[in-house]
Structure formats: structure tokens, C-alpha cells
VEXROTOR-789662 format. One line per 5 residues: their letters; for each residue x, y, z of C-alpha. Coordinates in Angstrom, 3 decimals, m for minus. Layout:
<atoms>
A = X Y Z  ... $
</atoms>
This chain:
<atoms>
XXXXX = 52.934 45.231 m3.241  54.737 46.067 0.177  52.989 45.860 3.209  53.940 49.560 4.614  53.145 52.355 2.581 $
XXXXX = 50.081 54.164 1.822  47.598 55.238 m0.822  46.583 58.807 m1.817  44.765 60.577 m4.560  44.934 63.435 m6.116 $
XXXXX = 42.754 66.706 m7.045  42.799 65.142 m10.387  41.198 61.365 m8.918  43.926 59.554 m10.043  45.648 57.222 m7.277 $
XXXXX = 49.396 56.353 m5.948  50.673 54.369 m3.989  54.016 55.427 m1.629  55.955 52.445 m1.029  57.819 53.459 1.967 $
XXXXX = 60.492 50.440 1.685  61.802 51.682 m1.174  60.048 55.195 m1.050  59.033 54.796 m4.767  55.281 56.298 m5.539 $
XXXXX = 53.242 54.187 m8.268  50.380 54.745 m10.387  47.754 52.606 m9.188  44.726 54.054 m11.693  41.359 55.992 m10.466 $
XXXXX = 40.885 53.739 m7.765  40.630 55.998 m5.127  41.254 55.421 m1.259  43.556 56.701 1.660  44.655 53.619 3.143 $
XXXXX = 47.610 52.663 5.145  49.661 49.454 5.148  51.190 49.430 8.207  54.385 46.785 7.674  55.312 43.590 9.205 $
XXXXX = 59.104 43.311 8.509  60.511 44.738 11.632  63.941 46.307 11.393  64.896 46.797 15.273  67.420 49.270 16.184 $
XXXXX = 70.927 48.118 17.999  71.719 48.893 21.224  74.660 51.592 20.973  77.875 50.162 22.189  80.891 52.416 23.019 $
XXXXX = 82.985 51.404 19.852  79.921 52.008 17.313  79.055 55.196 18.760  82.699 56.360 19.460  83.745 54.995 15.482 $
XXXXX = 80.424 57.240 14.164  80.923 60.762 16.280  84.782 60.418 15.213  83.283 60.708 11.455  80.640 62.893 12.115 $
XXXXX = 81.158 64.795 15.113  81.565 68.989 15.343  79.830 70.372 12.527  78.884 72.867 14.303  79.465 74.486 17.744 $
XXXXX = 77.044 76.671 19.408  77.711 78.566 22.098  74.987 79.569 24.657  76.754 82.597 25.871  73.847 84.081 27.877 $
XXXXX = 70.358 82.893 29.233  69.390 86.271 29.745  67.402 88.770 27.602  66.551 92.294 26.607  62.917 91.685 25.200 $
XXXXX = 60.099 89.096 26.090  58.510 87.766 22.951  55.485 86.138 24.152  56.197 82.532 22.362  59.706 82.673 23.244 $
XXXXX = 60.707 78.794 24.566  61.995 80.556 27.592  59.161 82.714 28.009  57.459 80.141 30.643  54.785 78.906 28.213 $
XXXXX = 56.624 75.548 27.547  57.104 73.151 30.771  59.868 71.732 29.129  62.283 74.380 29.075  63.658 77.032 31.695 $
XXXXX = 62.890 80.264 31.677  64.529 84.080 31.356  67.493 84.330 33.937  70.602 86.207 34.227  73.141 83.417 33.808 $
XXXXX = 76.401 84.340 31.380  79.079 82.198 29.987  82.281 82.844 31.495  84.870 83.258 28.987  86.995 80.364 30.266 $
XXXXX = 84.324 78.027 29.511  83.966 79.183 26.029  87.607 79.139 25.304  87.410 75.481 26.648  85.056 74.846 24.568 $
XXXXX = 86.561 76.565 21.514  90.072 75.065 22.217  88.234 71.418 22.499  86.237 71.481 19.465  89.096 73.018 17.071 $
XXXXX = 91.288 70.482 18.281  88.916 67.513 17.237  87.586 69.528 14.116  91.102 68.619 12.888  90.574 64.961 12.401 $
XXXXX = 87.128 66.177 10.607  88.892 68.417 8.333  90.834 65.500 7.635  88.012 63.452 6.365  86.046 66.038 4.605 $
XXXXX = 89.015 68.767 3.450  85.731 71.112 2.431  84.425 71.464 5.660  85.259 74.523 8.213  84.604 75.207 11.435 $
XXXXX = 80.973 77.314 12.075  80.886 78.609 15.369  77.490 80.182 16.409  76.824 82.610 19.346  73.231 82.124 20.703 $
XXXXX = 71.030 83.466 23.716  69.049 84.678 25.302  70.413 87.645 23.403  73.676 86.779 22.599  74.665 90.724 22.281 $
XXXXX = 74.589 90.764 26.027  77.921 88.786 26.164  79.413 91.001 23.314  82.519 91.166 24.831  83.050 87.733 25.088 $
XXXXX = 81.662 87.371 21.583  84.912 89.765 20.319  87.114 88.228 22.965  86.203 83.997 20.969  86.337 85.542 17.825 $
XXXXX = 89.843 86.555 18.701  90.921 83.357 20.600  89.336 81.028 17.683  91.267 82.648 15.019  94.405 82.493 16.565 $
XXXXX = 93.859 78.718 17.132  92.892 78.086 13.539  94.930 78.923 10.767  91.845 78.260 8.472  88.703 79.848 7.443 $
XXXXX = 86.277 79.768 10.779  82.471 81.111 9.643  81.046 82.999 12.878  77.103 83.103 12.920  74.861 84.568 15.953 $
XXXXX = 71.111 84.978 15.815  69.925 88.475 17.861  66.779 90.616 18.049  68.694 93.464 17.162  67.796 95.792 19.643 $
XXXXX = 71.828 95.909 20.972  73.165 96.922 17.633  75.260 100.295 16.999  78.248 101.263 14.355  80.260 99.534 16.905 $
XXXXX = 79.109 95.726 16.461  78.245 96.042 13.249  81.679 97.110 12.076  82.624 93.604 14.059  80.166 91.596 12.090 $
XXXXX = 80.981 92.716 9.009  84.968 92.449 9.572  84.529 89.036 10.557  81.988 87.933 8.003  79.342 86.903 10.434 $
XXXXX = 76.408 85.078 9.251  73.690 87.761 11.136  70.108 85.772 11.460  67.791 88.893 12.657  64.302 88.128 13.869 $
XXXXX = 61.902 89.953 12.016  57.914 89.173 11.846  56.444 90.668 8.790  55.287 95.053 8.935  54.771 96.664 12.577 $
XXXXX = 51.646 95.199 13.684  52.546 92.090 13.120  56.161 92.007 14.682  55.160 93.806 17.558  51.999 91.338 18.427 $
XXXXX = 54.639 88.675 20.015  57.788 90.209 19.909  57.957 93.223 22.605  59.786 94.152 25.228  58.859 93.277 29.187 $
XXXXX = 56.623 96.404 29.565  54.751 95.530 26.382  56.162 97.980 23.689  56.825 96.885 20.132  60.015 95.978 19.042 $
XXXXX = 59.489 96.885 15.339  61.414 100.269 14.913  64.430 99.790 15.999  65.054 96.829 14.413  64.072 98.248 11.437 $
XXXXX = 66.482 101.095 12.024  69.238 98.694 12.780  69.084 96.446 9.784  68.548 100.172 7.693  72.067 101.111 9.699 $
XXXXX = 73.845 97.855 8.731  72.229 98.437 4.874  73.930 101.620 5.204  77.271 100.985 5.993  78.360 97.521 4.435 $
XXXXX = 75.740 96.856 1.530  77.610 94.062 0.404  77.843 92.150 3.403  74.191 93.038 4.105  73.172 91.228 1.237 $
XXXXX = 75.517 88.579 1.287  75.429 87.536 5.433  72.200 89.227 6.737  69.392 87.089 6.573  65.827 87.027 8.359 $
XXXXX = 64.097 84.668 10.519  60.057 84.762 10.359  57.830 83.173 12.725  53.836 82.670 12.179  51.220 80.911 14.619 $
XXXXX = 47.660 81.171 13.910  47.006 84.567 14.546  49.426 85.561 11.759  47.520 87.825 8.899  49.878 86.053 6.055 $
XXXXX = 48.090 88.304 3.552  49.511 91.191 5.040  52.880 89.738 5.896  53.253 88.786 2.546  52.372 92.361 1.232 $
XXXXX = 54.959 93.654 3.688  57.782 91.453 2.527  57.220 91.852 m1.344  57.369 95.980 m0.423  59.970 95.805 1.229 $
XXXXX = 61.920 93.050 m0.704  64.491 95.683 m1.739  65.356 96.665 1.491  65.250 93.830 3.779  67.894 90.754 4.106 $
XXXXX = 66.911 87.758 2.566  64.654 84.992 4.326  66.219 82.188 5.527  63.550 80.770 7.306  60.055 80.478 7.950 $
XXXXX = 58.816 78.896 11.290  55.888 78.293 13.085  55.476 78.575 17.219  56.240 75.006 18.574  53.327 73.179 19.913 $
XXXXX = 54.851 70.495 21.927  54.783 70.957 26.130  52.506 74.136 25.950  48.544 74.948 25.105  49.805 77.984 23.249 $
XXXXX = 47.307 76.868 20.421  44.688 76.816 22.958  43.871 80.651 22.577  42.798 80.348 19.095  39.460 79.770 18.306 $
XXXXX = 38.342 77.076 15.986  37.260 80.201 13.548  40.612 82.073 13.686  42.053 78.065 12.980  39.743 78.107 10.021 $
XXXXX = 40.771 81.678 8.910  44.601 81.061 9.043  44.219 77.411 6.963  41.901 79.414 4.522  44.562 82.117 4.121 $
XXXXX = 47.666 79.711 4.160  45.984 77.698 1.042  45.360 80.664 m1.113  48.700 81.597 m0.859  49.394 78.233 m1.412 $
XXXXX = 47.803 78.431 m4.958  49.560 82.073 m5.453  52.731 79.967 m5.174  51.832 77.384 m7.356  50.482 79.455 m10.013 $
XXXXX = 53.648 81.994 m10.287  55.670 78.796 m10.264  53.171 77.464 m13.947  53.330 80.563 m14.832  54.715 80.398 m19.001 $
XXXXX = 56.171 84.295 m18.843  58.587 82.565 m16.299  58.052 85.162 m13.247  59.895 84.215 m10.722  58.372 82.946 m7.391 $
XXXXX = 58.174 85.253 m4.501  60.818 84.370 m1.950  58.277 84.328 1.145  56.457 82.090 m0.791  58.740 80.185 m1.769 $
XXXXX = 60.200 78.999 1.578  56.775 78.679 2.929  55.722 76.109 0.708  58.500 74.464 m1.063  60.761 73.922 1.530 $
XXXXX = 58.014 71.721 3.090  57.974 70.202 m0.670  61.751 69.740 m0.546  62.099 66.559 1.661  59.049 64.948 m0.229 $
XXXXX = 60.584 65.528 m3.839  64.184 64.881 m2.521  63.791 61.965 m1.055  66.263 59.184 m0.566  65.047 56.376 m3.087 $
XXXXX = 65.669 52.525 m3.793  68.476 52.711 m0.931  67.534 50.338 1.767  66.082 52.063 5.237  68.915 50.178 7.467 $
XXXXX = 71.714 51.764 5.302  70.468 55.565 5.378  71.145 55.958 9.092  73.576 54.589 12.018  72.312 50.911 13.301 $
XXXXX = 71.840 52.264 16.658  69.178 55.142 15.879  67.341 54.190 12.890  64.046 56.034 13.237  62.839 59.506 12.848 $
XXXXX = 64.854 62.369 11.555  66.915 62.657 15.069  70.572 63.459 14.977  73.086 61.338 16.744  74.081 63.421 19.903 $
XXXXX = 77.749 65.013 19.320  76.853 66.155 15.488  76.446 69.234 16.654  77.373 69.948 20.028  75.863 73.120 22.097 $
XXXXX = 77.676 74.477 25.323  75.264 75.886 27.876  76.231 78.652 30.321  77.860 76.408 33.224  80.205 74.442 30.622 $
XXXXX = 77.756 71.343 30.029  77.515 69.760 26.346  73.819 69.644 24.948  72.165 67.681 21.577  71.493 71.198 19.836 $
XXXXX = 70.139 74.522 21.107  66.791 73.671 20.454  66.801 70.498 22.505  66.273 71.658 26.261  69.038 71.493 28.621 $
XXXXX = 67.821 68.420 31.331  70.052 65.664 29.391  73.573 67.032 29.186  76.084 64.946 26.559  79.559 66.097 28.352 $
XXXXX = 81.171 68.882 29.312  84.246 71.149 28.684  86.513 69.138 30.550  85.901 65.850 29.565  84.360 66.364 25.844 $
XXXXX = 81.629 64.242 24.718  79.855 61.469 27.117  79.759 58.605 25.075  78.253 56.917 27.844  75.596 59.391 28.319 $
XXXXX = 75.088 59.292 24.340  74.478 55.724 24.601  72.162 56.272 27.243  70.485 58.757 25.960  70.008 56.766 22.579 $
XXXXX = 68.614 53.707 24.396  65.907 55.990 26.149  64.996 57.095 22.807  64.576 53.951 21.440  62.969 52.510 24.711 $
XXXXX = 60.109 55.139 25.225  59.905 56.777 21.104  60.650 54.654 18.981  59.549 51.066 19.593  56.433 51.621 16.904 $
XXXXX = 58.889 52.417 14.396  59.387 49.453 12.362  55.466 49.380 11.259  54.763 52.924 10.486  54.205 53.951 6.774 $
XXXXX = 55.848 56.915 7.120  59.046 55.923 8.600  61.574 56.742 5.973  60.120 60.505 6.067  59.433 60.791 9.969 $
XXXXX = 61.362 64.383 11.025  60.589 63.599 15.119  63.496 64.956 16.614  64.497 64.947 20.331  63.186 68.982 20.452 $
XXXXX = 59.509 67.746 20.866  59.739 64.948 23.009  62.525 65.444 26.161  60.530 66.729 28.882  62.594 69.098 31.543 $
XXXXX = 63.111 66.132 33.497  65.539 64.336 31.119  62.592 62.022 30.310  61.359 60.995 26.707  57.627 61.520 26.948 $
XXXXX = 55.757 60.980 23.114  52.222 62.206 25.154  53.028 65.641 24.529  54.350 65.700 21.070  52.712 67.683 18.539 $
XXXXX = 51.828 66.567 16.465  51.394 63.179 17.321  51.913 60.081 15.241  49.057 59.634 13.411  48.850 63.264 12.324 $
XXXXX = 51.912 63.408 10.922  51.149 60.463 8.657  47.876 62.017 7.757  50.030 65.368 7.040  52.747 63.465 5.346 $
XXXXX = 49.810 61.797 2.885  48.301 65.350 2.232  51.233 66.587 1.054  52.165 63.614 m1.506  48.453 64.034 m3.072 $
XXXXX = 49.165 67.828 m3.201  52.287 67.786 m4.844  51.452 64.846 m7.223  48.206 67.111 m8.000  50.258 70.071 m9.142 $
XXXXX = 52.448 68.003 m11.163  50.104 66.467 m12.742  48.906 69.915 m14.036  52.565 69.918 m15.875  54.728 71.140 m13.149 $
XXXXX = 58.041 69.853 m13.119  59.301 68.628 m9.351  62.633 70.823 m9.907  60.062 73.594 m10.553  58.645 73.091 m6.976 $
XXXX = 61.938 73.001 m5.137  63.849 75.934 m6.999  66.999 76.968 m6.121  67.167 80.164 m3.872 $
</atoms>
């Protein structure tokens, strides 16, 4: 048996064992036991060197360009990463992008997406307007949109992500013409939404976005259905119950979910305000629907899942079941980062408001990759890699878990430009703990005759 893996059992008392080397699970009888093998055969990253990184970023660099047109904002959800509760990250200012800078950065990363297009003649250029609220740089939203297809004779897909409070006939006739993906925040029925998401004297947000998404409904139906889509986010103090009631009355009505995410934990006590009886209330309430989900997904008069249920729990299922197998750990990622689920800065590249290159636009702004002159940094890449490795990753090779680790640089730069793993959360050993729990619960419910393709259905 390999020495890194671990042992779980399910509802059922039958036990497994997940070899993490070649991330194969095998019956090991009603044994019981939880254990884990924590491995010996070390497999050390590489130092990145200029040629490696520069030969890897030329493959694999500019899926996606995100432009952070504004650092400013109309409303002040209370979680919000700029909100002040995460040290991390800087707060609500009034900062805009200049539109030189974004045709800069437009011009640069058309010009390289070439050479991608190249190598992977499917691929086209996704260019995504973020904030703050990106709607408060409209006009240099419609003035890019403008530039970038006159620079690209191709198909570009446009995306921006907005509270949609700054929506009228106006901008949505310019989404719709230009077939932007629309991600609208939306938080489940009007308690609910308006418990985090308000605006700086307190009032609810709710209404009008309601009325805005109703508007865009309205007017282009078919791109509303195709291109709108809604992004949900709980924390403990979300009544599920009632947002899934919402959701499944409103199903008809409302864009379809793309995503489901909970309020970061890392660099702030947000958690802290929850008692360990609201805790106990969420998890009690998050596990019933839990086995609503799985028992619409058994069920023989083939009902189809609901949707909010579905991305709650089977997305989490999706990188257990879909898991790279039999393929060995040093060949499933670059030499030079081979731990956790981080990117390789430059896969995507973000643009902040003063022209600076950045990992993503969840990654905080204190370790800047390049800038609109110059391009990438591969010398701050490199740089920035060896930190990683240096301060994150040097337990690595041992762990049981490290062929499903999803750490990313998000939850562990500190506003310094510093890698600090003391105020990641979850920490290490909870996410092997979590990663266990959710082998023994999936293997449980397909052990009841579920069928893993059943789990992760297409959406």
C-alpha cells in the first residue's frame, strides 16, 4: 500500500482507502478507521528559471483579461473584501481606470492572444469588466468594447459582474448587442439579500435589482436566458430553507445560477459573530438539504434536481468524482509550482486602476506581475513563485491530500506582498479532514446505487 493516502468509511461501515499517488480509492473491507499516511517520497518543486516560466506563460498565458475599471462603489455589502473587514485587502475608494490604460492593456493582450489562438484555434478572447461597480466606468466600458473589436477581427466574449443598481434601457440595450456574459449578485428573497447587501445608509438593495433583472427579462428574453446568470453568497447566518424556497418560486423568472459562494474566512473574524448555536443551526440546515439533493437525484420517476441544489452540493462533488487518475502528480502541473490548486501568475492576468498586472481579481493587489508598458514580469513571477514555495508549500510533498489541495494565492498573500499560511482558513489539517468527509459521503451515496455521473449532472 502507499505511504500517503488515507482511510475513510462510510454510512454503510464499509472502508476505502484513497491512494493519493495515484488517486485510486480501494475497498479495504469493514475495517473501519480514519487514518492518514502521511508519505515519504518527496517530490520538491524547481526553482522557476526565466526560460521555463517564459516557455509555459507563452502556452498558457491570457485566457482571460480582467479589467479593474473602478475601485469605487455605489452600495456597501457588509462582507464585501473591500468593505474593511479583511486586513488583506484595501478598501472602498474613488480610484477609476483611465481609458489609456485599458486600451494598453487591451492592445497588449490581443496582440499576444494571437500566438494563443494559434495553439488552441478554439479559444477567444474573454474580456471581463470588474469593480468596485464596474457600471461606474460605463463609458469606458462602451468606449473598450469599441476599441477591442476593432482590434480583433474575431469573436471577443465581454463579461462584467455588477450589483445592478446602475442599470436602465440604456446599458442593457449595450449588453445585449454585445452579448455580454451579465453575472448579477443576487442573495436569495428580500430579507435575505438585503441582510449584507445594502447601500451606505443601510437600505436594502433587493428591489431594484429585482426590477432591473425584470427590465432586462422584458426586453431581450433570449439573451436573458442565455447570458444573465446569478451569483449567490451564504455565511452562517443564511436561512438556506428559505433561500431555497425563494429560488424554486422564482425559478421561472430569475437568470440561472452560476455560482454559489460562501463569505471568505481568511484575514478577517467575520465568523466570529456567529454563535456556536447559529454554527450548529446552519450545518443542521445545510445537511438536510444535503439529503433533499441526494434523494431527488435516486429518485426512479427521474425528477430532475433543483438547480440551487445542485450547485451547492455537486459542484463540491465535482473535483472528487473528476479527478485526475493513474497520471503521475509531477506530470499534472508545471515543475516549478507543483502544489495546491494555484495558477501560474500570467494565466489570467488582471489590470488594476493605475495600469499594474495582478494574479486574478480575487488575489489582492500588494504583489503586482507587470504592467501595461512592459507586459508580464517574469522576474516578478519567478519571485513570486519562489515565495510561494518558500513560506506555503514546503509541507507539500507529505500531505495525503496533495493531489486535491485547491489553496490558492487568494487566502494566503497578506497586504504586504507576504505569503503568511497563519491566517488561512481553513488551515491544513481541516481541509484534509474536509477532503476525507466528503470521499466517505459520496462513496456512502453510491453505495446506495447512485451512479457518480448522477452526482455531477450536467447543467
Amino acid at each position: 500500500m502507499s505511504d500517503r493516502g488515507f482511510f475513510f468509511t462510510t454510512a454503510q461501515g464499509n472502508t476505502y482507502y484513497y491512494d493519493d499517488y495515484s488517486s485510486n480509492v480501494r475497498f479495504q473491507g469493514k475495517n473501519g478507521g480514519d487514518n492518514f499516511n502521511f508519505g515519504d517520497m518527496q517530490l520538491q518543486g524547481n526553482l522557476p528559471n526565466k526560460k521555463s516560466l517564459e516557455n509555459y506563460l507563452n502556452n498558457n498565458s491570457g485566457s482571460q483579461l480582467i479589467l479593474l475599471t473602478t475601485e469605487a462603489c455605489n452600495i456597501r455589502c457588509t462582507y464585501c473584501v473591500y468593505s474593511g473587514n479583511y486586513e488583506n485587502q484595501r478598501s472602498h475608494n474613488r480610484e477609476n481606470m483611465s481609458v489609456d490604460t485599458a486600451k494598453k492593456a487591451v492592445d497588449k493582450y490581443l496582440s499576444n492572444f494571437k500566438q494563443r489562438k494559434f495553439k488552441n484555434p478554439f479559444d477567444n478572447p474573454l474580456i471581463a469588466f470588474y469593480g468596485g461597480e464596474a457600471f461606474l466606468n460605463y463609458e469606458l466600458m462602451k468606449e473598450i468594447v469599441v476599441f477591442s473589436e476593432e482590434k480583433y477581427s474575431g469573436k471577443i466574449q465581454f463579461s462584467t459582474t455588477t450589483n445592478a443598481i446602475l442599470l436602465n434601457d440604456e446599458k442593457i440595450h449595450f449588453l445585449a448587442k454585445h452579448s455580454f456574459i451579465l453575472s448579477v449578485s443576487l442573495n436569495g428573497d428580500r430579507d435575505e439579500h438585503d441582510r449584507m447587501r445594502v447601500f451606505k445608509d443601510g437600505a436594502g438593495t433587493f428591489d431594484l435589482v429585482m426590477k432591473n433583472l425584470l427590465r432586462i427579462r422584458e426586453l431581450y428574453p433570449d439573451y436573458y436566458k442565455e447570458y444573465c446568470q446569478l451569483l449567490i453568497t451564504i455565511d452562517t447566518g443564511t436561512n438556506l430553507m428559505r433561500m431555497r424556497e425563494f429560488l424554486k418560486e422564482n425559478e421561472k423568472v430569475l437568470p440561472k445560477i452560476a455560482r454559489v459562494s460562501q463569505v471568505g474566512a481568511s484575514f478577517t473574524d467575520w465568523y466570529d459573530r456567529y454563535s456556536t448555536e447559529e454554527k450548529e443551526i446552519f450545518m443542521h440546515s445545510f445537511d438536510e438539504l444535503k439529503s433533499v439533493y441526494v434523494s431527488q437525484v435516486r429518485s426512479p420517476e427521474g425528477i430532475e434536481a433543483e438547480t440551487f441544489l445542485k450547485i451547492l452540493f455537486s459542484v463540491p462533488m465535482f473535483s472528487i468524482l473528476n479527478r485526475s487518475r493513474n497520471i503521475p502528480f509531477q506530470n499534472r502541473r508545471p515543475d516549478f509550482l507543483p502544489y495546491t490548486g494555484a495558477c501560474v501568475p500570467g494565466e489570467k492576468i488582471a489590470v488594476d486602476t493605475n495600469g499594474n498586472l495582478h494574479v486574478c481579481e480575487r488575489v489582492n493587489q500588494s504583489r503586482p506581475i507587470g504592467d501595461v508598458e512592459s507586459w508580464l514580469s517574469i522576474p516578478s513571477i519567478s519571485k513570486m513563485l519562489e515565495d510561494y514555495q518558500a513560506k506555503i508549500t514546503k509541507n507539500c510533498p507529505n500531505c495525503p491530500v496533495q493531489s486535491l489541495c485547491d489553496i490558492c494565492y487568494a487566502g494566503v498573500l497578506d497586504g504586504t506582498g507576504e505569503f503568511d499560511k497563519s491566517n488561512m482558513k481553513p488551515n491544513c489539517q481541516e481541509i484534509r479532514k474536509h477532503v476525507q468527509k466528503q470521499f466517505a459521503e459520496i462513496w456512502s451515496i453510491m453505495e446506495e446505487g447512485v451512479l457518480a455521473e448522477e452526482l455531477i449532472p450536467n447543467f
